[in-house]
C-alpha positions in Angstrom: -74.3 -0.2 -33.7 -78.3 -1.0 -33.8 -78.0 -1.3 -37.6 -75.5 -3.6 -37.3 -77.2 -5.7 -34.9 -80.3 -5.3 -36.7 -78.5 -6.8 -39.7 -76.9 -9.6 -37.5 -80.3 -10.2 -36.6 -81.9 -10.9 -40.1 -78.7 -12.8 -40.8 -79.3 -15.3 -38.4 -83.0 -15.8 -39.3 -82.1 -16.7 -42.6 -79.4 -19.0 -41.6 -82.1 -20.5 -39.6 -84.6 -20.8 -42.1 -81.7 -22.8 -44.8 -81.2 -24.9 -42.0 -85.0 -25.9 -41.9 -84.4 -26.3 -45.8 -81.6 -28.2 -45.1 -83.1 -30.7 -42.8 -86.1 -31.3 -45.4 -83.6 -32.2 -48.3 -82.0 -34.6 -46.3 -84.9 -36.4 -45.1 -86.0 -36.4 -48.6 -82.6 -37.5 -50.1 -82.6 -40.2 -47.2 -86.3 -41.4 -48.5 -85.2 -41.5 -52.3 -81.6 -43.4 -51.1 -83.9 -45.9 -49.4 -86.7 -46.4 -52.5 -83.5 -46.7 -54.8 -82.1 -49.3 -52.6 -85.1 -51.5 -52.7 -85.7 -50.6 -56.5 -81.9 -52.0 -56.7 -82.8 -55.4 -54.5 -86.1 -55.5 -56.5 -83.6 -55.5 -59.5 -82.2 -58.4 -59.3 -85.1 -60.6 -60.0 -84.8 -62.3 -63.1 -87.6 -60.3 -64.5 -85.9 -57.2 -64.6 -83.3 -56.4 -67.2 -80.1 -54.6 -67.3 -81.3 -51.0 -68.3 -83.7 -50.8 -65.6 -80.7 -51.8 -63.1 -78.7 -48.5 -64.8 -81.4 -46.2 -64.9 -82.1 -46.6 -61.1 -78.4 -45.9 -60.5 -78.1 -42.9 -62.4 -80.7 -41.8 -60.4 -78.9 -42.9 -57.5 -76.2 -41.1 -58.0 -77.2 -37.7 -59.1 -79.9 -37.7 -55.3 -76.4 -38.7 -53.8 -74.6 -35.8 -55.4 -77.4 -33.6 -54.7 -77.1 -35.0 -50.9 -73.4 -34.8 -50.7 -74.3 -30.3 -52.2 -76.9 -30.4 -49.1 -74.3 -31.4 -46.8 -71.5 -28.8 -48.0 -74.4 -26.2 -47.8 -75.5 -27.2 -44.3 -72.1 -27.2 -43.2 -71.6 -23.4 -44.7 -74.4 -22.5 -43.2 -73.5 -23.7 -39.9 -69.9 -21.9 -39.8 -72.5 -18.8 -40.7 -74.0 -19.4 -37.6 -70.9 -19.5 -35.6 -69.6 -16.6 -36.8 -73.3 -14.4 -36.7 -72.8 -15.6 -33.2 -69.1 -14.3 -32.7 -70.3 -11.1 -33.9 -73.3 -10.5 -32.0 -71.5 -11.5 -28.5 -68.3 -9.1 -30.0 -71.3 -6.4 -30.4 -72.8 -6.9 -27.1 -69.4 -6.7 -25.8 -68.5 -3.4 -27.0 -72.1 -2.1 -26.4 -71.7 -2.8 -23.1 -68.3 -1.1 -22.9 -69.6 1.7 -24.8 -72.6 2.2 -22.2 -69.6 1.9 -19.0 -67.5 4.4 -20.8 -70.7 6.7 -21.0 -71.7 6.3 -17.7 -68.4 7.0 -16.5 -68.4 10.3 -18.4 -71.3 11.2 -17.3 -69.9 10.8 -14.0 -67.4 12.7 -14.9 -68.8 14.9 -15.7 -70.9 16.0 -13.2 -67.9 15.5 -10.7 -66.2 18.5 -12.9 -69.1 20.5 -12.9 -69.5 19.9 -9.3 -65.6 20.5 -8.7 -66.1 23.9 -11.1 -69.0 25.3 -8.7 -67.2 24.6 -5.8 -63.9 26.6 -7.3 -66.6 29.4 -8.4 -67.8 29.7 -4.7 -64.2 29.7 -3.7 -63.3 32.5 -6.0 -66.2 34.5 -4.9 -65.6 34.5 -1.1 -61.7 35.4 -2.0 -63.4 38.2 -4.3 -65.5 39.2 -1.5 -62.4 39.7 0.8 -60.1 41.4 -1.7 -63.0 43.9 -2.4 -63.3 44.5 1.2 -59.4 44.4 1.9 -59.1 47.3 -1.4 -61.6 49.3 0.7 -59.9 49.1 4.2 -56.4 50.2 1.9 -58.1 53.0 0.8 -59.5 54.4 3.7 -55.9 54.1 5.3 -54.6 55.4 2.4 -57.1 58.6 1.9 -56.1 58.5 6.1 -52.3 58.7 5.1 -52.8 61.0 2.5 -54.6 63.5 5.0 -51.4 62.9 7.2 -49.1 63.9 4.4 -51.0 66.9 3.5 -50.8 68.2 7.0 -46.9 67.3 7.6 -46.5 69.4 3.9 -48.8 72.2 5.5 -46.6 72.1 8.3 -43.2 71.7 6.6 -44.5 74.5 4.0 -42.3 76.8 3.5 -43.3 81.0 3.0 -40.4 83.0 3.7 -40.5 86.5 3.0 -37.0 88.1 2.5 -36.5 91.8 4.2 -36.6 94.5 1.4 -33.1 96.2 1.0 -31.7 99.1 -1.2 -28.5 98.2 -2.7 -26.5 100.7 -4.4 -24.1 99.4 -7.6 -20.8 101.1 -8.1 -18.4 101.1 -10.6 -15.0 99.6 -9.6 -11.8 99.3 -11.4 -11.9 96.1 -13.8 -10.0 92.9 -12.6 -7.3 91.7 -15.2 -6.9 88.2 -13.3 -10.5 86.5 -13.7 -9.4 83.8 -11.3 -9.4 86.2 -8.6 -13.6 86.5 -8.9 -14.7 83.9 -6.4 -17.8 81.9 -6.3 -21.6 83.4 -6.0 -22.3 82.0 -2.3 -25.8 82.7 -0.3 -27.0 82.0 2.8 -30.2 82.3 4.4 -31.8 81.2 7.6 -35.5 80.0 7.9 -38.0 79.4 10.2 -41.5 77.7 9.6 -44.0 78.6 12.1 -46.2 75.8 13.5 -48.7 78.4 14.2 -52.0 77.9 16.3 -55.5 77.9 15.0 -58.5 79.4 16.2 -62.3 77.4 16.9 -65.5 79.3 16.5 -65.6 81.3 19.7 -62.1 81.2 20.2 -59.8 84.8 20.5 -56.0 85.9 20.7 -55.0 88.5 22.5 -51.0 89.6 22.5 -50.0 92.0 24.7 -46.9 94.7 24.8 -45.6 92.8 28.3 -45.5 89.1 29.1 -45.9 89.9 32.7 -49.8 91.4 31.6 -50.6 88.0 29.5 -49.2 86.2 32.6 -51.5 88.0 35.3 -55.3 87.8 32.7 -53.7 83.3 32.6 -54.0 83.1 36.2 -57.1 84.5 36.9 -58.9 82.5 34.3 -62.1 83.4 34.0 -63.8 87.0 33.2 -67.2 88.3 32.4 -67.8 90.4 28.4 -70.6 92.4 28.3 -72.0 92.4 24.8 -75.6 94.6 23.3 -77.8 92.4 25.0 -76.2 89.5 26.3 -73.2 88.8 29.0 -70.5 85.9 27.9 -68.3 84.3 29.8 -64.6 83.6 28.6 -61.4 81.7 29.9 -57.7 82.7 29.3 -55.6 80.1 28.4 -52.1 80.1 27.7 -51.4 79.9 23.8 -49.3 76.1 22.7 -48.0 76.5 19.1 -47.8 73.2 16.8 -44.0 72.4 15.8 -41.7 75.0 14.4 -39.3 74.3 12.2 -35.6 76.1 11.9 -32.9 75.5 9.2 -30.0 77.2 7.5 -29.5 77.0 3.6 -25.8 77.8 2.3 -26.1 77.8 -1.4 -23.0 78.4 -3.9 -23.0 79.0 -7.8 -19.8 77.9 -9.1 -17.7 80.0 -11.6 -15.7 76.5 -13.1 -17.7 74.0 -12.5 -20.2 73.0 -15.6 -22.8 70.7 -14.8 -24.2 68.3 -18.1 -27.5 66.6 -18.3 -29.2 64.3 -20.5 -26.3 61.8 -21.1 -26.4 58.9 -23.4 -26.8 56.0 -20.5 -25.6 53.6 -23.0 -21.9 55.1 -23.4 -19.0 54.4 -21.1 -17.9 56.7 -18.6 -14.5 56.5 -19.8 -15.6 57.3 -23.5 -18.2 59.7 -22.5 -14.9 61.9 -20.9 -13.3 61.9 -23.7 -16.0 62.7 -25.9 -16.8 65.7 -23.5 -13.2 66.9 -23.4 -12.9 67.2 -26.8 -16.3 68.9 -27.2 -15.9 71.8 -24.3 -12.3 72.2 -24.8 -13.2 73.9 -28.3 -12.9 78.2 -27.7 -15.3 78.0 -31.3 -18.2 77.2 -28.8 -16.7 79.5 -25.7 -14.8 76.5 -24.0 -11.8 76.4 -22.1 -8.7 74.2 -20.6 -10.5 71.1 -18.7 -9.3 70.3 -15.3 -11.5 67.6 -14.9 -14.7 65.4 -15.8 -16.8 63.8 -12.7 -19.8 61.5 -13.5 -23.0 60.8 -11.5 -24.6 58.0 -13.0 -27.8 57.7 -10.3 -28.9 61.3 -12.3 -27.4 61.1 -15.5 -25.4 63.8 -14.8 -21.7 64.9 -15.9 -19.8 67.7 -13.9 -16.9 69.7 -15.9 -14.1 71.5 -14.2 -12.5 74.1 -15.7 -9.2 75.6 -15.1 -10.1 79.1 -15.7 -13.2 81.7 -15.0 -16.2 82.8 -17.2 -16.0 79.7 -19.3 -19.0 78.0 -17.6 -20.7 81.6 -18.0 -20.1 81.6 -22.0 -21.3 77.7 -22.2 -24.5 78.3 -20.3 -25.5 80.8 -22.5 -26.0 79.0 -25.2 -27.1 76.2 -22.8 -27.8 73.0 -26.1 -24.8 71.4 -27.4 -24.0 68.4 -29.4 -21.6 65.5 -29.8 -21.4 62.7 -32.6 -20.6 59.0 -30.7 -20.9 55.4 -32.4 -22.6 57.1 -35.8 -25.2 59.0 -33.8 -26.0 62.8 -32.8 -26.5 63.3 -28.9 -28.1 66.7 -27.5 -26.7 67.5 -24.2 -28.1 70.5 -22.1 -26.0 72.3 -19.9 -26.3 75.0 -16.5 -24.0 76.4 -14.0 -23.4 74.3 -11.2 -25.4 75.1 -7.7 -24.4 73.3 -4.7 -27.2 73.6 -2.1 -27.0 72.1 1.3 -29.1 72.6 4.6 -27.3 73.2 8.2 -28.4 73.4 12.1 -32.0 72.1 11.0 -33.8 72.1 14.0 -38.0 71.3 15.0 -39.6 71.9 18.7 -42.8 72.8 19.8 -43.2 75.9 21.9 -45.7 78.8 23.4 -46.5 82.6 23.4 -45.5 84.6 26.3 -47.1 87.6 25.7 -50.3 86.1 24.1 -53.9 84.1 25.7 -56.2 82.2 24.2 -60.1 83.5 25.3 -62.5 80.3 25.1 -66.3 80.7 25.1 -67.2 83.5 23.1 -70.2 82.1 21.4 -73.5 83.0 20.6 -72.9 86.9 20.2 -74.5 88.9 17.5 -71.7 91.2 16.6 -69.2 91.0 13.8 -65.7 89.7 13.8 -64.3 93.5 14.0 -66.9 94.7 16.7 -66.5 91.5 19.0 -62.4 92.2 18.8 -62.8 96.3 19.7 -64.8 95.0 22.5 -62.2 92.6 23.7 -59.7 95.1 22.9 -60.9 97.9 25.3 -61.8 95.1 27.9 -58.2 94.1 28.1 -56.6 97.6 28.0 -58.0 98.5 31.3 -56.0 98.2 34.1 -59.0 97.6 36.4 -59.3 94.3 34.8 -55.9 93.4 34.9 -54.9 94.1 31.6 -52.3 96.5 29.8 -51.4 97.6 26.2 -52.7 95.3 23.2 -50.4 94.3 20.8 -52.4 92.8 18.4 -55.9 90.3 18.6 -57.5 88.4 16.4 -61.1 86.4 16.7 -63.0 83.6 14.9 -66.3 83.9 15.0 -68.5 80.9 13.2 -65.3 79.2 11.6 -61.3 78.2 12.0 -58.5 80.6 11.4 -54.9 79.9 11.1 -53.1 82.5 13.5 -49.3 82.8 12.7 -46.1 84.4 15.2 -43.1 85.1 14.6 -41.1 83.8 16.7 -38.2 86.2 18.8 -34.8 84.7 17.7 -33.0 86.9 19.9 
């Protein structure tokens, strides 16, 4: 745009300089027009003759012509002028646009960047507080985690069966499988809340309630250790919560349960396509009394009419079945109904065992601090009687389990 001013410029200085040019011709061709006028006048005396009267017109009219081409030229050059000074105010115009439209991006500008910093603060306070809600979450959640591992310590379950001898006979063979029932057990169990033991802490379980009883309501005794005298407290002995339940389970002799089913078959379609499969005696089938679907599992449950056919499928256990122009792999087990009765949780205590506080700061060993205690107790002096069983901690926790009396 400075060029072209630049240019406009020069333009107008020469327009200005043929005007100057201009103006001299005129007053030139106005100084010959007059001397030819009085050379015409001076003419007409007798003395001068015809050729000197055309000679001075000829010359006449070619400074006319000349004046009229000065004229035309002057007159081009002025139009020049005009339009040089369309241009320039055209240029200015825009330049001045030009320099509003920059200014106002400039402004711009800086309001975005402004606006931008602004957001960027924003975004790094929010950050801040997400960061610091993330670490509250996972301190609750590490604190719900710790609360889930002790409701699965407590809800553990280690049941150990009593050991019985069972003696197998041979009996006459059954013709009629159907008269074989089902394979049914039931079991009862019992999860032991259990108490645990702080450093210094002792249990002592005695033969007779009425002896833990007595060493409770006197409280407070006097051990004499190698050394050293400690004083102890009997407390009674509160056990965390106990759980109770009953667990009926049953294997069924006709009832074939099916996994891994195509999801994208019908149920009524899938039946069929069952039926037709386990029906076959090739692969051990039998007569089908029925097909049951649950969907939530992907399972399938066949019912069959007679005994010993779920016992010859399961064997082989992998099966397949063509559907739609594709090969589906089933897998297949013997159906186990399990259920859990008379569930039942509560908190309770020992009556035949104390809690001894305040043994600390005794030299002995676990074993020799318990004989100690032991001996203590089984005197009748001090108000104790037979010992059952006793158990101390002596510079950490232990985990002491009862069994409760069901009776």
């Amino acid at each position: 745009m400075d060029t072209s001013l630049d240019c406009s410029g020069n333009h107008l200085r020469e327009d200005l300089c043929n005007s100057e040019i201009v103006r001299t011709m005129d007053t030139s061709l106005d100084c010959s027009d007059n001397h030819l006028r009085e050379d015409l006048c001076n003419s007409e005396s007798p003395n001068t003759d015809k050729e000197n009267r055309e000679g001075l017109l000829a010359e006449y009219n070619h400074w006319k012509k000349q004046q009229d081409t000065a004229d035309h030229r002057k007159s081009f050059f002025l139009v020049e002028k005009l339009d040089a000074t369309d241009t320039k105010m055209e240029l200015q115009r825009l330049l001045e646009e030009l320099s509003t439209k920059q200014e106002n991006m400039a402004e711009e500008k800086l309001d975005k960047s402004n606006q931008f910093k602004r957001e960027s603060e924003k975004l790094k306070m929010v950050n801040l507080e997400l960061q610091k809600q993330i670490q509250e979450l996972k301190k609750t959640l590490k604190k719900e985690e710790h609360v889930l591992e002790d409701m699965k310590k407590e809800l553990q379950v280690e049941n150990k069966l009593p050991r019985k001898n069972i003696n197998f006979k041979s009996g006459e063979a059954h013709e009629d499988a159907e008269s074989f029932p089902d394979i049914s057990y039931k079991y009862f169990v019992t999860i032991n809340g259990g108490a645990i033991l702080q450093s210094g802490q002792t249990f002592v379980t005695f033969e007779d309630s009425e002896v833990a009883k007595t060493i409770i309501k006197k409280g407070n005794y006097k051990l004499d250790f190698e050394g050293t005298s400690v004083k102890v407290t009997a407390k009674p002995i509160n056990f965390n919560r106990t759980t109770q339940f009953e667990i009926n389970m049953n294997l069924s002799k006709k009832r074939l349960c099916v996994h891994y089913l195509p999801v994208e078959l019908s149920d009524e379609y899938l039946r069929d396509r069952l039926e037709l499969t386990f029906y076959k005696p090739s692969i051990g089938g039998g007569e089908i009394e029925g097909v049951q679907f649950d969907r939530s599992r992907n399972l399938a449950f066949i019912d069959f009419r007679q005994s010993g056919v779920v016992e010859r499928l399961v064997k082989q256990k992998h099966f397949e079945f063509s559907a739609d122009n594709a090969l589906h792999q089933i897998t297949v087990e013997p159906h186990l109904d399990i259920k859990l009765n008379k569930l039942q949780m509560f908190t309770g205590k020992s009556l035949k065992s104390v809690l001894l506080d305040g043994l600390k700061g005794v030299e002995e060993t676990e074993d020799d601090i318990q004989d100690i205690v032991q001996i203590f107790f089984q005197k009748t002096t001090n108000g104790g009687g037979e010992v059952e069983h006793i158990l101390h901690s002596h510079n950490r926790k232990r985990v002491a389990e009862f069994e409760p009396d069901l009776n």
